[in-house]
C-alpha positions in Angstrom: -14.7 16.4 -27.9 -11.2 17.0 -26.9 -8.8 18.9 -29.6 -4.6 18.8 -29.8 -1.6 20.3 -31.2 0.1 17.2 -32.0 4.6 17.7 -32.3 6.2 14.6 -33.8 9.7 15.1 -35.3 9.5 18.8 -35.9 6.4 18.7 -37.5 2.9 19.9 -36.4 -0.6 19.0 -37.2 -4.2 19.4 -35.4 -6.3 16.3 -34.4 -10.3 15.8 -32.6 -10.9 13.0 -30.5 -13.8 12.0 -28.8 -12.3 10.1 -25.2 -13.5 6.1 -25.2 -12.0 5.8 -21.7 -10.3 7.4 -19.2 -8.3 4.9 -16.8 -6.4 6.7 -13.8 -3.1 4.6 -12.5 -3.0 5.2 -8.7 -0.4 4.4 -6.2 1.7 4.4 -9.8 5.5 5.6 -8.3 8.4 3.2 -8.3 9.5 2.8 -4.6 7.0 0.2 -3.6 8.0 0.2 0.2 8.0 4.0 0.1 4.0 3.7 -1.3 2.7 1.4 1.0 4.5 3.4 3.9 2.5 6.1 2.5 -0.4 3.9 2.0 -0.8 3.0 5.8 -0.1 7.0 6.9 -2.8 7.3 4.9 -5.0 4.8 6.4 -4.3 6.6 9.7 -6.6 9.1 9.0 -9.5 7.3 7.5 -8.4 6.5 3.5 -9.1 3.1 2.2 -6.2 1.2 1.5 -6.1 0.6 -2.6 -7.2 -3.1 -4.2 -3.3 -3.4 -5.4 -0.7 -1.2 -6.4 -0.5 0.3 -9.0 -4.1 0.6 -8.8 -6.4 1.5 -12.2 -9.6 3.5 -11.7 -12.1 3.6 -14.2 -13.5 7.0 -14.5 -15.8 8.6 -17.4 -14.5 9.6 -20.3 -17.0 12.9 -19.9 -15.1 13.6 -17.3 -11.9 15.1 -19.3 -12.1 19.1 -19.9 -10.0 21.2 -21.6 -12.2 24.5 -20.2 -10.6 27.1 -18.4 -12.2 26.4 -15.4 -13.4 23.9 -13.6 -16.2 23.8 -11.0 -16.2 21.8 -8.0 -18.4 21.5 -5.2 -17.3 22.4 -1.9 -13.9 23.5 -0.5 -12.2 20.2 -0.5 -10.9 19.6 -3.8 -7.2 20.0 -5.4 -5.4 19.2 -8.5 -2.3 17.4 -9.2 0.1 17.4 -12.2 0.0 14.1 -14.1 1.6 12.6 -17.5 -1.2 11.2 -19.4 -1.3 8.8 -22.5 -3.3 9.3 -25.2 -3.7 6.6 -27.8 -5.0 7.0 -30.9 -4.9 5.6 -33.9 -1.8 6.3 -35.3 0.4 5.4 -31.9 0.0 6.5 -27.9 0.9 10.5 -27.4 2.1 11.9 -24.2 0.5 14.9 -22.3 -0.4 16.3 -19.3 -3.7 16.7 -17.2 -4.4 17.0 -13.7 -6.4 14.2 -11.6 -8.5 17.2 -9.6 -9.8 15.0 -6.7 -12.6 15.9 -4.0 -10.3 14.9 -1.3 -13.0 14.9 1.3 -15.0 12.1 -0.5 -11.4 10.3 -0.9 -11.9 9.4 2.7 -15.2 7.4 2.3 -14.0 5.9 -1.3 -10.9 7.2 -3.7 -12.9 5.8 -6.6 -16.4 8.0 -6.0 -13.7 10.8 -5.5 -12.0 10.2 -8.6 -16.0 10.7 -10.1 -16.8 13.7 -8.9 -14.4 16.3 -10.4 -13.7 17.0 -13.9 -10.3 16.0 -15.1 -8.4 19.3 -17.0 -6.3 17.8 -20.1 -3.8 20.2 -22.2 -4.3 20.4 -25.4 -0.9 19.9 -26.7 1.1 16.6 -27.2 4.4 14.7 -28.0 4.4 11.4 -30.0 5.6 9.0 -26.5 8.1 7.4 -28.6 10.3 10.3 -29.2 10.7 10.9 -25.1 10.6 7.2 -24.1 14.4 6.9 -24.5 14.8 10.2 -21.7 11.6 9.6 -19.7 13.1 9.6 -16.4 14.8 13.3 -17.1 11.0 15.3 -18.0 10.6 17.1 -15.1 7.0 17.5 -14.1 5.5 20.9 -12.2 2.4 22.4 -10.9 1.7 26.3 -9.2 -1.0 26.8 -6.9 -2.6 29.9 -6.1 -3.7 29.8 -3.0 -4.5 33.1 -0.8 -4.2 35.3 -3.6 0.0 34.0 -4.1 1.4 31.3 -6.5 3.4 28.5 -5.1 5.4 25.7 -6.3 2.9 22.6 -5.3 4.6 19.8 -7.1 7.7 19.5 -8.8 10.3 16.1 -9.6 11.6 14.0 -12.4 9.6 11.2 -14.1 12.1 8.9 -12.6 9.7 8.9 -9.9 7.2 7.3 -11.5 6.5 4.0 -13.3 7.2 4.3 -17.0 4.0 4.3 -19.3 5.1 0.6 -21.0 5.8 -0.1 -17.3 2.2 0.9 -16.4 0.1 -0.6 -19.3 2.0 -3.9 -18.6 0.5 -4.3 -15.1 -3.4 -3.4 -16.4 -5.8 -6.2 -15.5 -7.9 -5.2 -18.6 -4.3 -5.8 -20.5 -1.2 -4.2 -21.9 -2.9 -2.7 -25.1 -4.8 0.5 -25.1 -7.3 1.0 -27.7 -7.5 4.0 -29.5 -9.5 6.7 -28.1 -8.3 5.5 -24.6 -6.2 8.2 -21.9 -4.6 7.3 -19.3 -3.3 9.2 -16.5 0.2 8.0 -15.1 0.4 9.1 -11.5 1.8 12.3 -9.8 4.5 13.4 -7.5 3.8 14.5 -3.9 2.9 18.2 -2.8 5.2 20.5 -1.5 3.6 21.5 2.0 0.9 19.1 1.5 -2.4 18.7 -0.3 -4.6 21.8 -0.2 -6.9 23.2 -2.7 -6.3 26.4 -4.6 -8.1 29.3 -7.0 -5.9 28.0 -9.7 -4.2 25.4 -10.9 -1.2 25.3 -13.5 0.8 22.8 -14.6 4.3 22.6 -16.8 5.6 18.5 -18.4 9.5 20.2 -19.3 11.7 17.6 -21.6 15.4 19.0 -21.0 16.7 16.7 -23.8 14.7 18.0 -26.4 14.3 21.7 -25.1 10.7 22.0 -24.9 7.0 21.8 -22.4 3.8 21.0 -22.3 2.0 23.4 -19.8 -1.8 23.6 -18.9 -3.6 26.0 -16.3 -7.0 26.6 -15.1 -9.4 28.2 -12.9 -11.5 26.7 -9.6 -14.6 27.6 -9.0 -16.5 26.5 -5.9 -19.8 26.1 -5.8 -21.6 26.2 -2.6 -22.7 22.7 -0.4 -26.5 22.9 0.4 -28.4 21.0 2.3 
């Protein structure tokens, strides 16, 4: 069970919710000639190409955490800042989680990879409607701690990415998400390249309305044994 601090025109309340679904969008940024560039650099090295773009992996709901840390297995994983949907039953909420990825199983198929980590979700959210109208000015951020020091891994405006209506619209399981249902809404590209880290925070900063979401947590590997 998942638990958020729910802000929706100045006024807070407290809400459970058990996750029905968890859909990542892929490939989800706006300049489609810049993705599939990206798409066949990625090819290059052994990626599959995706079904479509956007692309919408089904992952389990079980998946979502809101711990403070997160075990993987093996060296190979990283996180990366997403918005994220959340409907439920009184209208979709917007926050913020991280699509933590094994990236070496990403190069035999992205949707086993997208299985095999937990997903970290804050636990704090906006009502969507009330940052819809400024959607392409919330900046989204992520730090990485990687050899002991904290680096800027990801940081760019939403412009970069396809609005939420934008995304639900082009769903092949349709436009509507039921309640219970989260959806992740693509990332931004890392600053230096992917790389995995010892920890993992993450900021969703509206400018308009003077306020973030932020998240963090902690990666702990677990050794590969044969």
């Amino acid at each position: 069970m998942l638990t958020f601090r729910r802000s929706a025109g100045g006024r807070e309340d407290r809400i459970a919710l058990t996750p029905q679904a968890l859909v990542i969008g892929g490939w989800a940024g706006r300049d489609e000639a810049a993705i599939r560039h990206h798409i066949e650099e990625l090819a290059a090295i052994g990626v599959p190409r995706p079904s479509s773009v956007p692309v919408y992996y089904r992952v389990a709901a079980e998946t979502l955490t809101q711990a403070p840390r997160l075990s993987v297995l093996g060296p190979d994983t990283s996180g990366e800042a997403e918005p994220v949907v959340v409907s439920l039953a009184d209208g979709l909420w917007l926050g913020l989680g991280s699509d933590h990825t094994d990236r070496k199983a990403e190069t035999i198929g992205i949707a086993l990879s997208k299985q095999l980590c937990g997903k970290p979700i804050g636990t704090e959210l906006w009502r969507l409607d009330e940052v819809e109208p400024h959607w392409d000015a919330l900046i989204l951020r992520s730090f990485a701690t990687i050899g002991g020091e904290r680096q800027l891994y990801q940081e760019g405006r939403l412009a970069a990415l396809r609005t939420p209506r934008d995304l639900m619209a082009r769903n092949p399981d349709g436009p509507d998400l039921a309640p219970g249902t989260v959806l992740f809404g693509g990332t931004l590209g890392a600053i230096g390249g992917i790389r995995p880290a010892s920890r993992f925070e993450m900021e969703l900063e509206d400018p308009v309305l003077g306020r973030r979401l932020t998240h963090a947590y902690d990666v702990v590997v677990l050794p590969v044994v044969s």
